[in-house]
C-alpha positions as CSV (number, residue, x, y, z in Angstrom):
1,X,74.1,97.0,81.5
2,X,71.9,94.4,83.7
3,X,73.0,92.2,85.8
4,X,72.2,89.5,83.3
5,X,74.4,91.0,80.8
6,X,76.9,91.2,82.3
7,X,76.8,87.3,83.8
8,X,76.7,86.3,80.2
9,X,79.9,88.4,79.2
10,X,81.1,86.9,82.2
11,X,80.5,82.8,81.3
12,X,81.7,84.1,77.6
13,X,85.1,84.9,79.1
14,X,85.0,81.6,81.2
15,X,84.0,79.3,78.2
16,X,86.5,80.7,75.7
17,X,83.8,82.4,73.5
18,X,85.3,86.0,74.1
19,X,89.5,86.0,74.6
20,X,90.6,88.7,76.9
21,X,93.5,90.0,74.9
22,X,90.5,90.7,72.4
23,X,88.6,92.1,74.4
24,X,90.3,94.8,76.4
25,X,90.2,98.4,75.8
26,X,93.3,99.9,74.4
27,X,95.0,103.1,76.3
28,X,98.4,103.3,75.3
29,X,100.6,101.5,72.7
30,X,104.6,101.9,72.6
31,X,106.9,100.7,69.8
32,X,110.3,102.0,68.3
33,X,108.0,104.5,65.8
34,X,106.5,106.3,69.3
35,X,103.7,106.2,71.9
36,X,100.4,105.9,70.8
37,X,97.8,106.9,73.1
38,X,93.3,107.0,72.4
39,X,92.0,109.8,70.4
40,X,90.3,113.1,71.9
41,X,87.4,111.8,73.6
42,X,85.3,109.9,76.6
43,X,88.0,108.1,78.9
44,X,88.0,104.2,78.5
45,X,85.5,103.2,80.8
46,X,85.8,99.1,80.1
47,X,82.6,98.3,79.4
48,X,82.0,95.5,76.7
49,X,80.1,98.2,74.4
50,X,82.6,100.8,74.4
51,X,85.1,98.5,73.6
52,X,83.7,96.7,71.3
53,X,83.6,100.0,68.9
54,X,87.3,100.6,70.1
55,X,88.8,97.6,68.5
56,X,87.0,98.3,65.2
57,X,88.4,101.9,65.3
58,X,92.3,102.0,67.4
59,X,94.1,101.0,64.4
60,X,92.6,104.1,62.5
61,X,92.1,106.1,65.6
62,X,94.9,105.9,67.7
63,X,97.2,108.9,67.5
64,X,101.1,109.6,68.2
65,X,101.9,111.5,71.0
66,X,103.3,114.6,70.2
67,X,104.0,115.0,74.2
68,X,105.3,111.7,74.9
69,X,107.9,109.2,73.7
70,X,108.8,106.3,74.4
71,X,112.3,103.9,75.0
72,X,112.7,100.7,74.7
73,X,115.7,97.8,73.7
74,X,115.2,96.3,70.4
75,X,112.3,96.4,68.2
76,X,109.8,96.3,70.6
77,X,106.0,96.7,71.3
78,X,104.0,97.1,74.5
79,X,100.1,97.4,74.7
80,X,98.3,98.8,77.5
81,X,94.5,97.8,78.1
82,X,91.9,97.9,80.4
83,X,88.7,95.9,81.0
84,X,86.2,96.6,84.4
85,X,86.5,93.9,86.6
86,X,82.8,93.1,87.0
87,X,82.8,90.7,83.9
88,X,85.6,88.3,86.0
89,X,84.8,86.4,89.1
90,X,88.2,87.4,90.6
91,X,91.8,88.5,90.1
92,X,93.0,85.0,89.7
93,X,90.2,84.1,87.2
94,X,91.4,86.8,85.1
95,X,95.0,85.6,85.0
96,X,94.1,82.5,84.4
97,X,92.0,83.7,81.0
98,X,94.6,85.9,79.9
99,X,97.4,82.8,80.4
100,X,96.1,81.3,77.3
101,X,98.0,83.8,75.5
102,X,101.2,82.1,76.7
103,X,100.4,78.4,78.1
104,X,99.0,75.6,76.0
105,X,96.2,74.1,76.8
106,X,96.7,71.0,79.0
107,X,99.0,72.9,81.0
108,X,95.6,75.6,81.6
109,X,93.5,72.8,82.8
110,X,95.9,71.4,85.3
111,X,95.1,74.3,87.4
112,X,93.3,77.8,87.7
113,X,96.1,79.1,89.9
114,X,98.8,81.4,87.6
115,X,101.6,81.6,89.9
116,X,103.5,85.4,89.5
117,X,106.6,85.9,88.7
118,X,106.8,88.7,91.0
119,X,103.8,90.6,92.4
120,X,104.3,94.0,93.5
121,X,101.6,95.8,95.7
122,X,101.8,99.2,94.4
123,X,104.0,101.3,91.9
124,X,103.5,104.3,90.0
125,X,102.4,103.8,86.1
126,X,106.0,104.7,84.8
127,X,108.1,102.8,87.0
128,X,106.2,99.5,86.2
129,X,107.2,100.2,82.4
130,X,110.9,100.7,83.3
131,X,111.1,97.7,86.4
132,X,109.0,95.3,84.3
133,X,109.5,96.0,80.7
134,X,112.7,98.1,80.7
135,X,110.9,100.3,78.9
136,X,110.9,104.2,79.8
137,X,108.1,106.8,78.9
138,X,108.7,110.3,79.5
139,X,107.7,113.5,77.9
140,X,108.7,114.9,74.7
141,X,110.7,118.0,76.5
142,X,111.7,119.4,72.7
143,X,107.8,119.6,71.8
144,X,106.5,121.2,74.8
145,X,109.7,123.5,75.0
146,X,108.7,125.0,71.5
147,X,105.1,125.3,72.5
148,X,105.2,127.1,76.5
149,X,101.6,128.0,76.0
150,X,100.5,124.2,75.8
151,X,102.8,123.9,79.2
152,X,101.0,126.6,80.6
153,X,97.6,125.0,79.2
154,X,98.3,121.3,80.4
155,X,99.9,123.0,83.6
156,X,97.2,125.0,84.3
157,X,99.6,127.9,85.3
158,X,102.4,130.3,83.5
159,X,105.2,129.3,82.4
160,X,108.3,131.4,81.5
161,X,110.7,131.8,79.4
162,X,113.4,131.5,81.9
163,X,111.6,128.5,83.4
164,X,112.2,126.1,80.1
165,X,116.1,127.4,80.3
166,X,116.8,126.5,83.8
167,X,118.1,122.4,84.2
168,X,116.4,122.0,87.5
169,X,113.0,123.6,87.2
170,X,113.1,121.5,83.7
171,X,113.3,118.5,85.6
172,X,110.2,119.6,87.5
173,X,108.0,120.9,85.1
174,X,108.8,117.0,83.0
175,X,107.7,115.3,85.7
176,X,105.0,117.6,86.1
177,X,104.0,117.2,82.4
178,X,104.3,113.6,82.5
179,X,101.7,113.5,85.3
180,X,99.4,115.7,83.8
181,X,99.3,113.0,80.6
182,X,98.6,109.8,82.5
183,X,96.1,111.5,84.6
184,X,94.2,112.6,81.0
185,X,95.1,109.2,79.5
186,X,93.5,107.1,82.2
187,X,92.5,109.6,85.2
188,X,93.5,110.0,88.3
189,X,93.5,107.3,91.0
190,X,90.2,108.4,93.1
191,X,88.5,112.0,92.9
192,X,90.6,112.6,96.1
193,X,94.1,112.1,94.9
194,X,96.3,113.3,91.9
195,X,98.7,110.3,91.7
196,X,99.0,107.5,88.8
197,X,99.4,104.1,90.6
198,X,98.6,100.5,89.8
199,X,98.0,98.2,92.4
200,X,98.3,94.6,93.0
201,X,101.1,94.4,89.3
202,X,101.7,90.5,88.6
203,X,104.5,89.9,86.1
204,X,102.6,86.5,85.0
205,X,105.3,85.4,82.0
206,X,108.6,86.2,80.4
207,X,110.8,84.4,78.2
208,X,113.3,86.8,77.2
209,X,111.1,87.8,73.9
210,X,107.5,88.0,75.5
211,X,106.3,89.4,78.8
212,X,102.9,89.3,80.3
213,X,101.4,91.1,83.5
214,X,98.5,92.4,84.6
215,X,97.5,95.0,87.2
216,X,94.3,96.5,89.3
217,X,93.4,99.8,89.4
218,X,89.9,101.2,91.1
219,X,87.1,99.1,88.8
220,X,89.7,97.7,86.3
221,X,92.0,95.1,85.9
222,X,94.8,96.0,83.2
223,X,97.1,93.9,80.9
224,X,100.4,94.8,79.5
225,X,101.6,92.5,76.8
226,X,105.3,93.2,75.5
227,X,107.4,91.9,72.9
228,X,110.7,92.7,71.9
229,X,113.4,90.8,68.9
């Protein structure tokens, strides 16, 4: 995309042609029926094209996890998407276009600044879901124990028997598993590291029923909307 292009997308976003929670590119969905996560395919890359055929296809596409669930209170949703941080003149310009899904308009224009709730520097993908969202995701440990060749696939190494029997190596092997899905889900954080984190997390809202947030991560910024009866 030019330069050009993307400075229009960009003044699209900042004149309220294109709506960020529109916009972004889905990667995980969680709701009492299970996780929902993109079909087999390119990772989400965030560009205005790619997404732009996403939203027309998630609601067909998307797929339940057979590896992970999810566990939340109530009947509750949370959405996970990213968008590259190119179209957006800062961090704090993004916030302030994705606040319009929770402040009214007068109270937008009296300032640009969105003011966190809490901002945490760094934390790994699942413990944002349980400290922000009280919402746990973990691997589906009945699935994967009936299927030890797609541990030893996903794992990259064998996998015994004896292995899925024994309480401690269990423990290992899940959080091993749960790993290996974020990292295909969304990658890994540089090409020299294996871990999952999100940097810069700003809870932005909550009202008991609704939170907002929003995260960085390499090129991308990331929303999380929740909503729970």
């Amino acid at each position: 995309m030019s330069l050009q292009a993307t400075n229009d997308i960009k003044l699209q976003f900042e004149s309220g042609k294109l709506k960020l929670i529109k916009e972004v590119q889905f990667i995980i969905q969680m709701d009492c029926s299970g996780v929902y996560t993109r079909p087999q395919g390119p990772a989400p890359n965030g560009e205005i094209q790619s997404i732009q055929v996403d939203k027309k296809q998630w609601g067909k596409a998307r797929q339940l996890s057979e590896k992970l669930k999810g566990h939340g209170y109530g009947d509750y949703e949370l959405s996970i998407g990213i968008i590259s941080n190119k179209y957006f003149e800062s961090r704090d310009k993004f916030d302030y276009l994705y606040s319009d899904m929770w402040l009214e308009k007068s109270e937008r224009e009296s300032s640009e600044i969105i003011k966190p709730l809490k901002v945490i520097k760094e934390i790994s993908f699942e413990k944002a879901l349980l400290e922000i969202f009280k919402v746990t995701l973990s691997c589906n440990m009945d699935y994967f124990s009936q299927h030890r060749h797609i541990v030893e696939q996903d794992l990259e190494r064998r996998v015994t028997e004896e292995d899925l029997e024994d309480g401690k190596l269990m423990n290992e092997l899940q959080a091993d598993l749960l790993h290996c899905q974020l990292v295909k889900l969304i990658g890994p954080d540089d090409q020299d590291s294996d871990s999952v984190t999100l940097k810069d997390f700003r809870k932005l809202y909550s009202d008991g029923n609704f939170v907002y947030a929003s995260a960085q991560r390499g090129e991308y910024f990331y929303i999380f909307y929740f909503v729970t009866s």
